[in-house]
C-alpha positions in Angstrom: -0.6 -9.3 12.6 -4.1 -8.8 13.5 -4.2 -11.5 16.6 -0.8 -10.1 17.9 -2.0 -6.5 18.2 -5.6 -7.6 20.3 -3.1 -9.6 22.4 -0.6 -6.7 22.6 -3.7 -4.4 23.1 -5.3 -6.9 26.0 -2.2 -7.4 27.8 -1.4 -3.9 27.8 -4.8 -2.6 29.4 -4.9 -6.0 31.9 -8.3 -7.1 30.4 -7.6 -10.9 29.9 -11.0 -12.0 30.3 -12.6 -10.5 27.0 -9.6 -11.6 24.9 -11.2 -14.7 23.3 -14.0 -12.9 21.8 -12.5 -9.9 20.9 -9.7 -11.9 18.8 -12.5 -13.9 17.1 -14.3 -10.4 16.2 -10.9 -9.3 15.3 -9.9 -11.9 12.7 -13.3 -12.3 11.7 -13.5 -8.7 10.5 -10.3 -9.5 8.8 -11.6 -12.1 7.0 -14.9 -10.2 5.7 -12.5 -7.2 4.6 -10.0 -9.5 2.9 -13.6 -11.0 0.8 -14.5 -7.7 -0.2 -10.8 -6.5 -1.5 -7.2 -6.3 -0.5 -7.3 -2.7 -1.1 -7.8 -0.3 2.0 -9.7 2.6 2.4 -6.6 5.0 2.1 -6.0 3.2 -1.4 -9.5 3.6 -2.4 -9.3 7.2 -1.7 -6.3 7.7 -3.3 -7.5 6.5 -6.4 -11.1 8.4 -6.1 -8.9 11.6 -5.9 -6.5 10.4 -8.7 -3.8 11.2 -6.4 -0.3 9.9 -7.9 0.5 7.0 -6.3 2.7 3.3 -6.6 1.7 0.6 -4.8 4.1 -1.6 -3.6 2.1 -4.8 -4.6 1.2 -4.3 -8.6 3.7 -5.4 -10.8 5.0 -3.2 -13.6 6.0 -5.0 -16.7 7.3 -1.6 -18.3 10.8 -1.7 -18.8 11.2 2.0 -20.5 14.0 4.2 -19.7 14.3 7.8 -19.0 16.8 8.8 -22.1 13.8 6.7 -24.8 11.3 9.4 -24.2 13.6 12.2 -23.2 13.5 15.5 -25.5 15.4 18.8 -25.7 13.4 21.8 -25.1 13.1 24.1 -28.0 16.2 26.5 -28.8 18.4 23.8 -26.1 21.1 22.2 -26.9 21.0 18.0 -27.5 20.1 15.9 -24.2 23.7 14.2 -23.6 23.3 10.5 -21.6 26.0 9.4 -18.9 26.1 6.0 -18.5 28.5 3.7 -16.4 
């Protein structure tokens, strides 16, 4: 994805002539990032603020259902279950 958008890019703004260099910069810079992590920087923050958030990529190997943990409030009646 990275070559295709400084082709995109070049073609769009008619500079042609810098294209080889700049899609070696490109995909080198890729390649240094991709050394240091996968993660981005968005992630990274995201996990320095302790935001909530599910990424796409981990897998989860928890297979727990809502109604195992679920409990009535106190003074409510039972929690009923609908199931197909």
């Amino acid at each position: 994805m990275t070559v295709s958008l400084v082709v995109i890019m070049f073609e769009w703004m008619c500079g042609l002539e810098y294209i080889v260099p700049m899609m070696a910069a490109a995909v080198t810079s890729k390649w240094v990032a991709d050394a240091f992590g996968k993660e981005g920087i968005y992630e990274a923050h995201i996990h320095l603020n302790v935001y909530p958030f599910l990424d796409v990529k981990d897998e989860f190997t928890h297979r727990t259902l809502a109604p195992d943990f679920m409990r009535p409030r106190p003074g409510e009646p039972p929690l009923s279950v609908l199931t197909q």
